[in-house]
C-alpha positions in Angstrom: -1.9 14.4 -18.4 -3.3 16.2 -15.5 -3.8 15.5 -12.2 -6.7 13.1 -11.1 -8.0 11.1 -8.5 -7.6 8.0 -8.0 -10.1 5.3 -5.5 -9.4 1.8 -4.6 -10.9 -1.2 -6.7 -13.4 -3.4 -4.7 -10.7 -6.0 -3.7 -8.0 -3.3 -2.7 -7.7 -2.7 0.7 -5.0 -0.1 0.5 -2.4 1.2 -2.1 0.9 2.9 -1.2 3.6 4.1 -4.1 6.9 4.8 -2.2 7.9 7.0 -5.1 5.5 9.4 -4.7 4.8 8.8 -1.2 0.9 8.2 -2.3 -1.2 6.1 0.1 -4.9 5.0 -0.6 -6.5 3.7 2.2 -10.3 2.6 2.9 -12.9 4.7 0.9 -10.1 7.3 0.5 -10.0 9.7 -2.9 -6.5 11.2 -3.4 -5.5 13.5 -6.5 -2.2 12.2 -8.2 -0.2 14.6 -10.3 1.2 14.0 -13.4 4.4 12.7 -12.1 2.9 10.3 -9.7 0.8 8.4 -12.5 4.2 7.7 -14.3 5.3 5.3 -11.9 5.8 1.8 -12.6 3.9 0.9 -9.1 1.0 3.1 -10.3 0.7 2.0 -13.6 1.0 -1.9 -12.7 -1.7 -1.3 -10.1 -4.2 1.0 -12.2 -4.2 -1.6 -15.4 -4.6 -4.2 -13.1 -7.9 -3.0 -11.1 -6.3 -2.3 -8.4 -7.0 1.6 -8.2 -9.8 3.2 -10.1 -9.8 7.1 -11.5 -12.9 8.1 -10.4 -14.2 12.1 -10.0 -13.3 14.5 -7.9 -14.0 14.8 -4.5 -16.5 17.4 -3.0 -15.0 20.0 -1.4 -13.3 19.4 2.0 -13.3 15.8 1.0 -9.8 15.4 -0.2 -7.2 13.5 2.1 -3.9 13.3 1.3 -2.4 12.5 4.6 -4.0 10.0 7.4 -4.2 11.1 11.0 -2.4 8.7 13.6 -5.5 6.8 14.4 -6.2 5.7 10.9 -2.6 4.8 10.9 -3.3 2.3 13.7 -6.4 0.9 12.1 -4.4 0.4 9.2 -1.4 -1.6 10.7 -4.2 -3.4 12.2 -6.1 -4.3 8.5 -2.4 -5.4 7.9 -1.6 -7.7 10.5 -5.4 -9.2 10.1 -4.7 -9.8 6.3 -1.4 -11.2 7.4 -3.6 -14.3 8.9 -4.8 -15.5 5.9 -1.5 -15.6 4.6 0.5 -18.4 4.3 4.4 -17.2 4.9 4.9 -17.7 1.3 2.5 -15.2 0.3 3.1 -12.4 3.0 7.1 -12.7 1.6 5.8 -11.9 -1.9 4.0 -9.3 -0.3 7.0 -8.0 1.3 8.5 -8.1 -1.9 5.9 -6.1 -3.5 5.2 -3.5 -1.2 8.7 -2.1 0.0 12.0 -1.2 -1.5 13.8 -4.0 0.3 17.5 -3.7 0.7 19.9 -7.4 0.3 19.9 -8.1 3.9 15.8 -7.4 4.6 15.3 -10.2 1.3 17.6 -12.6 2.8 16.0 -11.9 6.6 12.4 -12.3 4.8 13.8 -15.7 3.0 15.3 -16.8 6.2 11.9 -16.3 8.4 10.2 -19.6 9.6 7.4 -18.7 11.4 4.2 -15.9 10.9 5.6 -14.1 14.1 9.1 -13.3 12.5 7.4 -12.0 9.3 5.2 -9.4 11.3 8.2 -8.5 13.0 10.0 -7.3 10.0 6.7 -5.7 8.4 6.6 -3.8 11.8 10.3 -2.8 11.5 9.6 -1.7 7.8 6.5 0.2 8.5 8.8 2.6 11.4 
């Protein structure tokens, strides 16, 4: 293998590997090494649609890192998605998306209410 890039599918919204530290965000194109397309995260997501390989960038097109303001817009695609949830599904997406340690599962399982969720996605995302 060598290092490729890597687009989000048309339903994606954003990718993030915590392995590798890889985020895909918006119309983003990041390269992945070899190392970072052996991940179980990866590999789940790229057989399922979720991220494309696609060509390289032109030049001065690659990002690898997001300035703070895209950081904001993307907390804010977040919390919007979050809407559309129902508690149920924004736990499993919990679940999906971080490493969770015993005691954020059992806070997640414990939540009642939208508001507490967001709360603990905000605590994650520090």
């Amino acid at each position: 293998m060598a290092s490729k890039f890597f687009k989000l599918g048309k339903k994606a919204t954003m990718f993030y590997d915590p392995a590798s530290q890889k985020k895909i965000v918006g119309d983003q194109v990041v390269e992945f090494d070899d190392k970072d397309q052996t991940t179980t995260r990866f590999q789940e997501r790229l057989s399922g649609g979720h991220i494309l390989e696609t060509d390289a960038p032109k030049k001065g097109k690659i990002k690898v890192e997001e300035d703070e303001d895209e950081d904001e817009g993307k907390e804010k695609t977040d919390l919007e998605k979050f809407e559309a949830l129902t508690n149920a599904e924004m736990k499993k997406w919990l679940d999906d998306e971080y490493e969770l340690t015993d005691a954020d599962k059992a806070e997640i399982e414990a939540a009642k209410k939208k508001a507490d969720l967001v709360a603990i996605y905000k605590r994650l995302e520090e």
